[in-house]
Every structure is written in structure tokens, then in C-alpha cells.
N, C-alpha and C positions, 0 to 999 in steps of 0.2 A: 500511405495515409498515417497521419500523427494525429496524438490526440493528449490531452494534459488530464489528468483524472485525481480527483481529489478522495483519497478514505485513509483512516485510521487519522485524522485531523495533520495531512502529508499530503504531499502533490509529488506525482509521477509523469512523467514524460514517456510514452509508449507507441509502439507502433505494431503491426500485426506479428506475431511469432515472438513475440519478448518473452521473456521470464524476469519477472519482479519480484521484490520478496515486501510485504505487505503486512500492515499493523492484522494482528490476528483474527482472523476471521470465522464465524459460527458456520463452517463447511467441512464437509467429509471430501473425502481423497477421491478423485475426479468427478464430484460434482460441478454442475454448472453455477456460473457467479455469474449477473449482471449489476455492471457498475454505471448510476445515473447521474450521480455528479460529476458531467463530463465539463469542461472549463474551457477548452479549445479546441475546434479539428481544421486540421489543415490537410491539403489533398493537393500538391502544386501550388499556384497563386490562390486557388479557392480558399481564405481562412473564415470561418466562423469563433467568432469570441461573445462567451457569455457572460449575463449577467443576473448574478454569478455562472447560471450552467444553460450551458448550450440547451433549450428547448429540445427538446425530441433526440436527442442522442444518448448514444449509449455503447456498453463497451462490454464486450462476452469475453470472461474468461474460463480456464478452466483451474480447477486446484489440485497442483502436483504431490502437495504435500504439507504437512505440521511440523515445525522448526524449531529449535530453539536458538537463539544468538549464543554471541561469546560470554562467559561470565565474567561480571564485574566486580570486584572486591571492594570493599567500605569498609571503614576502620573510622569509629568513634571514640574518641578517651577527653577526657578530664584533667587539667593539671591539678596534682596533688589532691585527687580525691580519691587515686584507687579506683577508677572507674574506667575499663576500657571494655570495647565491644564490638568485632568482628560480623560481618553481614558480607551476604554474595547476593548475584541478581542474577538470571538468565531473560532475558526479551523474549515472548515466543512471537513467530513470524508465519505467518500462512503462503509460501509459494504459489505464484499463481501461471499460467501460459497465458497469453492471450492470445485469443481462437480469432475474433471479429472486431472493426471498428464501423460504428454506424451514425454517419451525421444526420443530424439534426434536419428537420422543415424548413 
């Protein structure tokens, strides 16, 4: 089963047993996540397509862990004002498993 799941304002394409890495999410380390804005499930020829979300589906994962991405460097300056300005970023990311996919009515 496939399913297309929309969070952190990103779409993911998943299927049972995946590991995602996901806009960061307000979850401790194996807590349960249900995600409702499911957007498509397919099962063979069976497809359901929403609009926007599948009615009644839904997508169980579980959270492996708190991440950070790679860091990004930034560099601001000014010609001829003597103004320069160095900046880093790290992304954090919430790893997730997914346990279950469940379509919709």
C-alpha cells in the first residue's frame, strides 16, 4: 500500500516500513504520530485521490528520533562599507518509521 502525505508544508510518498525524515515535529522519541492529511492511497489498481485529503485515512507512524540537517553557511558584506556578516543554519528534522497505512471510507 502507498500513500502520499502531506506535513511540514512537503509531500511525501510512503509506504509501510519507510523511514522519512520530516519538517520537525512536537514528538518525543517513540511516541505515536498520526498523520491526517493523507492526499492519495493506492493498494494495486484500488487508487483513492483527495480532495485535498482522502476522507477518513490516515497514516501511523512512529518517531525514531530529533535531527539536525547539514549546516549551511551565509555570508553577507557590502561593497565598500566595511560591512560583512557570517551566519550558519542547521534544519532540524524529526525521523519518523511508518508502522500502518489506513484508507479512507
Amino acid at each position: 500500500m502507498i500513500a502520499i502525505i502531506e506535513t511540514g508544508g512537503k509531500q511525501y510518498k510512503v509506504t509501510t516500513g519507510d523511514t522519512v525524515l520530516v519538517e520537525k515535529l512536537d514528538a518525543a522519541q517513540d511516541e505515536e504520530v498520526v498523520i491526517e492529511k493523507v492526499l492519495l492511497v493506492a493498494e494495486g489498481e484500488n487508487v483513492q485521490i483527495g480532495q485535498p485529503y482522502v476522507a477518513g485515512a490516515k497514516v501511523t507512524a512512529k518517531v525514531e528520533g530529533q535531527l539536525l540537517g547539514p549546516k549551511i553557511r551565509g555570508f553577507k558584506f557590502r561593497a565598500k562599507k566595511n560591512y560583512r556578516k557570517r551566519y550558519g543554519h542547521r534544519q532540524p528534522y524529526t525521523r519518523l518509521r511508518i508502522e500502518s497505512i489506513e484508507a479512507g471510507a
